[in-house]
VMD Tcl script that builds the backbone (N, CA, C; Angstrom):
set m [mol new atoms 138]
animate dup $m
set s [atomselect $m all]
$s set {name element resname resid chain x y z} {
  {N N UNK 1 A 11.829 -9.488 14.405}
  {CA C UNK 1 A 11.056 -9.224 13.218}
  {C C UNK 1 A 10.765 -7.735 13.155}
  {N N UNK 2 A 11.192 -7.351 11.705}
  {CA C UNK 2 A 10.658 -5.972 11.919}
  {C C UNK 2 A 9.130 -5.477 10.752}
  {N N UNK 3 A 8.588 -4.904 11.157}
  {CA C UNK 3 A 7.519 -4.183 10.407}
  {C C UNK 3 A 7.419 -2.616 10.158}
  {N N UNK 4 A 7.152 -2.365 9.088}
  {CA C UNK 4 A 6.891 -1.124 8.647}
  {C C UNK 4 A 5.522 -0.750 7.630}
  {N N UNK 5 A 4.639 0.483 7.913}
  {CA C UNK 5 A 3.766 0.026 6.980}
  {C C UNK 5 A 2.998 1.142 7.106}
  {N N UNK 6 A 3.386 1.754 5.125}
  {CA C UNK 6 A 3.297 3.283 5.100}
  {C C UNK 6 A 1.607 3.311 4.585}
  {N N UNK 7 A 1.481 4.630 4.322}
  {CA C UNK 7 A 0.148 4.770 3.792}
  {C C UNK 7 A 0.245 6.426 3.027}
  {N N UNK 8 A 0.092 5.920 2.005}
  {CA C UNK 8 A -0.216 7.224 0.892}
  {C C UNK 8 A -1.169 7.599 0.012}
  {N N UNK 9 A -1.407 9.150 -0.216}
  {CA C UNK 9 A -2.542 9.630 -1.032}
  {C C UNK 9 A -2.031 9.517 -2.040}
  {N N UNK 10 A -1.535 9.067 -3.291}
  {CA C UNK 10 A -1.090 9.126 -4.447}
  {C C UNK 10 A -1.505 7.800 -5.378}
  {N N UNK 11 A -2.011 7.786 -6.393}
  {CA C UNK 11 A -2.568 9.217 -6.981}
  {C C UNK 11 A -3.921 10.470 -6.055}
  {N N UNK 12 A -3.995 11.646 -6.606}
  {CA C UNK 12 A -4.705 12.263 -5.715}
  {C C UNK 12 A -6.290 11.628 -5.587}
  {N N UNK 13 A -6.377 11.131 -3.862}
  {CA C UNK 13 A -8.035 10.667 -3.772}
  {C C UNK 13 A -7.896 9.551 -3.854}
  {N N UNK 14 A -6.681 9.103 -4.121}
  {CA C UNK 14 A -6.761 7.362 -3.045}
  {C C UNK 14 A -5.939 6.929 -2.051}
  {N N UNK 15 A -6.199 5.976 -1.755}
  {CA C UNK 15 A -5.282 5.349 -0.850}
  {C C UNK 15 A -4.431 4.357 -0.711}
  {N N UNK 16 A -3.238 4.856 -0.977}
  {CA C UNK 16 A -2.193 3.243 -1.130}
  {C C UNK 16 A -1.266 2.811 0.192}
  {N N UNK 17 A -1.909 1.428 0.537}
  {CA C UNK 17 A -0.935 0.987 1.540}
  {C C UNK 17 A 0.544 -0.137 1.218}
  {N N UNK 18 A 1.251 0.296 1.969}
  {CA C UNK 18 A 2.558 -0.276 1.446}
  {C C UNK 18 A 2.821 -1.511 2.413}
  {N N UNK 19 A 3.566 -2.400 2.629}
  {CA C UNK 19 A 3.857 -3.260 3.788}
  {C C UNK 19 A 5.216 -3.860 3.841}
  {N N UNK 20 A 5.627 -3.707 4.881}
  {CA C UNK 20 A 6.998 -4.555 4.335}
  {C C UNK 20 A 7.293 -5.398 5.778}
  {N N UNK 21 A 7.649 -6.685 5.974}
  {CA C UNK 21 A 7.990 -7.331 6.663}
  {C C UNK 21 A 9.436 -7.926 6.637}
  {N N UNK 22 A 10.404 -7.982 7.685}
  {CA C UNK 22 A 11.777 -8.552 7.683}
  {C C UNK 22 A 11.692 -9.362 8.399}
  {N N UNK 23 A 12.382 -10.223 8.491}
  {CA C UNK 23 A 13.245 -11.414 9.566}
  {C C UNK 23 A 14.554 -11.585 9.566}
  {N N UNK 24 A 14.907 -10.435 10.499}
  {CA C UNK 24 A 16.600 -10.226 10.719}
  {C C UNK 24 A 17.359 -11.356 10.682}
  {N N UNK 25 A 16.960 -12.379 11.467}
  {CA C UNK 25 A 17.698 -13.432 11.784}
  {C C UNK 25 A 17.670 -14.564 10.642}
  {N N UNK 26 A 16.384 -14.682 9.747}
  {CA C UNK 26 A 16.498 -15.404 8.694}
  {C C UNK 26 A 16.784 -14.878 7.435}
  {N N UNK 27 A 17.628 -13.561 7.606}
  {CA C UNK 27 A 17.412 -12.828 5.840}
  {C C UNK 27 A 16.143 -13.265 5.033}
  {N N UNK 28 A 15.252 -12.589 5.686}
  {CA C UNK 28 A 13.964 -12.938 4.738}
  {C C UNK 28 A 13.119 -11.716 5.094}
  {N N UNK 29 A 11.855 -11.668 3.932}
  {CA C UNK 29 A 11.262 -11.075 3.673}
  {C C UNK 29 A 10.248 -10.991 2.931}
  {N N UNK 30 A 9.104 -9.548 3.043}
  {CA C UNK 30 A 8.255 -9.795 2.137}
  {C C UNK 30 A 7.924 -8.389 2.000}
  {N N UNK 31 A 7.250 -7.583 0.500}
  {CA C UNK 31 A 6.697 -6.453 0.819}
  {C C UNK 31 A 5.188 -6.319 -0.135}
  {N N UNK 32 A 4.683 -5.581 0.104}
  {CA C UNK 32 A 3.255 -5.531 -0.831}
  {C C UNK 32 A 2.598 -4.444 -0.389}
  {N N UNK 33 A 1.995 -4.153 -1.638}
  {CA C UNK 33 A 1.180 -2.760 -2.274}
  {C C UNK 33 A 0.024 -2.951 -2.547}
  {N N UNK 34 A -0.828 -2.237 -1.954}
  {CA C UNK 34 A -2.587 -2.364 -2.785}
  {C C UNK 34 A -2.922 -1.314 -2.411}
  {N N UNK 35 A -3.584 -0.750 -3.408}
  {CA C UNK 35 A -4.509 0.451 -4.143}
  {C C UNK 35 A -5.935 -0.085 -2.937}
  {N N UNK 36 A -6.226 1.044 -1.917}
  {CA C UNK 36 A -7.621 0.444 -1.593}
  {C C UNK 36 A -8.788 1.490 -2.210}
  {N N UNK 37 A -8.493 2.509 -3.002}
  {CA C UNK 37 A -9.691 2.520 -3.139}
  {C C UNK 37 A -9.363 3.649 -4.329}
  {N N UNK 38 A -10.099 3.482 -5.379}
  {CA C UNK 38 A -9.739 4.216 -6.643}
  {C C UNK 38 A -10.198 5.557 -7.194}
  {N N UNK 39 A -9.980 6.140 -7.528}
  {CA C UNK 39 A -9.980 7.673 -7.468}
  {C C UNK 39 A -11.097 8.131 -8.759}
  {N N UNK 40 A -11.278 6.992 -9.647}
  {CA C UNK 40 A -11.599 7.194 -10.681}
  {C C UNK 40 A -13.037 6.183 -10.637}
  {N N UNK 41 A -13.350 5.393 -9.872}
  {CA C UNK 41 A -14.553 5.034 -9.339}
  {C C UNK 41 A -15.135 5.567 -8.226}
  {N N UNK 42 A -16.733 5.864 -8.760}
  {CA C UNK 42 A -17.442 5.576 -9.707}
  {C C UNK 42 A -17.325 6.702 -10.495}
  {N N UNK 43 A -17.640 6.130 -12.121}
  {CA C UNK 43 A -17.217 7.704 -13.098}
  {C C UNK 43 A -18.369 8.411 -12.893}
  {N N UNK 44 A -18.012 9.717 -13.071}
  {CA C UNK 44 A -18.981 10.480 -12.706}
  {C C UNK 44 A -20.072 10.611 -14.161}
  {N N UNK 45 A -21.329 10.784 -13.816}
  {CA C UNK 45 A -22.124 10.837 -14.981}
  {C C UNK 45 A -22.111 12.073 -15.933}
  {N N UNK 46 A -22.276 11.888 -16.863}
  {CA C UNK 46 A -22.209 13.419 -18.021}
  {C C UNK 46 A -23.481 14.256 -17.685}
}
mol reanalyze $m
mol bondsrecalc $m
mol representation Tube
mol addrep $m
């Protein structure tokens, strides 16, 4: 089984993690993305 599992600032001031999982031996797979934390919360007040 293999794993990989990136992590990026984009857009600027957040954090996106990536994931990807294989199973060499069963041609299978899975991958997924989530936004943990948003750049644009909380809005700032006027």
């Amino acid at each position: 089984m293999v794993r990989r599992y990136i992590w990026a600032h984009e857009p600027a001031g957040s954090v996106v993690v990536e994931v990807e999982v294989r199973d060499l031996e069963a041609r299978a797979g899975a991958e997924a993305r989530a936004l943990l934390t948003d750049p644009n919360w909380p809005k700032p007040q006027p």
